[in-house]
N, C-alpha and C positions, 0 to 999 in steps of 0.2 A: 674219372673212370672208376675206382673202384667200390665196390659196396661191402657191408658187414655184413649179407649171404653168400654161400656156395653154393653154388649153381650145382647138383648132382646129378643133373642129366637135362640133356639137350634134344629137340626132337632132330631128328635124321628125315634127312629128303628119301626121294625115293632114286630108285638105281637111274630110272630115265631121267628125272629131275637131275643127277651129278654127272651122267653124260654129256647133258645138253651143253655145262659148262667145258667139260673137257672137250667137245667137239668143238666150241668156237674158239679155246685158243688151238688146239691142235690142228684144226681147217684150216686156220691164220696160219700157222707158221710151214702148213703145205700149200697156201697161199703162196708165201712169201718166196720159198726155195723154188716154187714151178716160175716165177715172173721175172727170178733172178737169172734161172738159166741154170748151165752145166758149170760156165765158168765162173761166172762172178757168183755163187752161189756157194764155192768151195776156196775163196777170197776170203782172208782176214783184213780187216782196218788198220793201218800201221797204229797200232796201239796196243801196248804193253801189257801182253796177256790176255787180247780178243783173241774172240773165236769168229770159225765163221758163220754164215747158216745152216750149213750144212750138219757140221759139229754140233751147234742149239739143238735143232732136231733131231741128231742119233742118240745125243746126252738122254735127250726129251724118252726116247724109245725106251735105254736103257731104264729111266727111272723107271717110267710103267711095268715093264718086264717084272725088275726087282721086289718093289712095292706095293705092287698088284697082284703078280705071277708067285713070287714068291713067297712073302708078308701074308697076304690075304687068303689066296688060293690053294697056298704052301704047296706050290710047285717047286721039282729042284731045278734050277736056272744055272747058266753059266754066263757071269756079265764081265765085260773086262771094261771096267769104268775109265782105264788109263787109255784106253785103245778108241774109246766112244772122242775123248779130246784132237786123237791124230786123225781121226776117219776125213774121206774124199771120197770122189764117186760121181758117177751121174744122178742127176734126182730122180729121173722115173724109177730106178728101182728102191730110191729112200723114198718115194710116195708111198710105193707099193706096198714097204715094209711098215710104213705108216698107217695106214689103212688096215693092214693086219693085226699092226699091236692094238689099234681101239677095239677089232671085233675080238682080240685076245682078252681085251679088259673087260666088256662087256663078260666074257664068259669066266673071267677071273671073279666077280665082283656078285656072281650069281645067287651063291652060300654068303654073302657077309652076312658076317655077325658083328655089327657095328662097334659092341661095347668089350668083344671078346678079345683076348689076347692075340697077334697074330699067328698061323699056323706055319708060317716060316720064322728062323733061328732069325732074330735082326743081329748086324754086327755091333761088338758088343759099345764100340762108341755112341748106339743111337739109341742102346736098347733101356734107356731109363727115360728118355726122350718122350713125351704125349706122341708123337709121328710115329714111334715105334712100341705102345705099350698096349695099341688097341688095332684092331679093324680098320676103325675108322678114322683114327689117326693118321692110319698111312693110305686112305683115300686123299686126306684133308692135306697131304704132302703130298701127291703125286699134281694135286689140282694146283696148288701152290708153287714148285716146281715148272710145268706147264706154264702158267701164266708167267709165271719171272722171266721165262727164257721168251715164249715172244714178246716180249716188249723189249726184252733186249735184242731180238733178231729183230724187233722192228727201229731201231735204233741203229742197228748194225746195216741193214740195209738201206736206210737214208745216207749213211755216210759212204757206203760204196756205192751207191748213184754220184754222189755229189761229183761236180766238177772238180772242184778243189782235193778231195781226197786223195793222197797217198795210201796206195797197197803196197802190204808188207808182204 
């Protein structure tokens, strides 16, 4: 892996081109919460420190909010990332809320300035961080994010199908 260049800049897709990524894990894991249902959707896996689906996907909202809405578009937001972990609910209205943060990001992500500073404060544990020193770092984190949690809601949903599984 590494070379004796530095890479000083990279080309950037376009806003539709990092959509198209955020819409297929984002679709997956409204996928995943509408097929699971009200109940089993707001189910953790007797394992030490799961979440459920439901939780994956509001965590999922918050980042965007945060690192979009606020990072990028330097909105002022009010996230309570401890309360994103206890969230429950029915899913048609975390669809709904679904669907709205992507046409929020869309419109957060409007003005980026890829290589510019974000125009929200980041906290200060993240702010020396490449995810928090650019634009497009804290794209390059919202999409990373995103995909981590559904693969892990897709994980988490195989196990609370399973016959054998134990809910906690």
């Amino acid at each position: 892996m590494g070379t004796s260049q530095t890479c000083e800049s990279l080309a950037v897709i376009s806003a539709n081109d990092y959509l198209y990524f955020v819409d297929e894990a984002l679709d997956g894991m409204i996928q995943i919460v509408t097929e699971l249902g009200d109940d089993v959707a707001n189910r953790r896996p007797d394992v030490p420190g799961a979440n459920s689906p439901y939780v994956l996907l509001t965590h999922c909202l918050g980042v965007m909010e945060y690192w979009g809405g606020h990072l990028v578009a330097g909105r002022a937001i009010e996230r309570d990332r401890d309360a994103e972990f206890r969230a429950s609910g029915p899913v048609a209205p975390l669809v709904d809320r679904a669907r709205q943060a992507r046409h929020q990001l869309e419109s957060d992500i409007a003005d980026l300035e890829a290589y510019a500073p974000p125009r929200g404060v980041p906290h200060p544990p993240d702010a020396e961080l490449p995810l928090a020193r650019t634009q497009g770092g804290a794209l390059v984190h919202i999409h990373e994010e995103l995909a981590q949690h559904r693969g892990q809601m897709e994980g988490c949903r195989d196990v609370l199908r399973a016959p054998w599984a134990r809910l906690a």
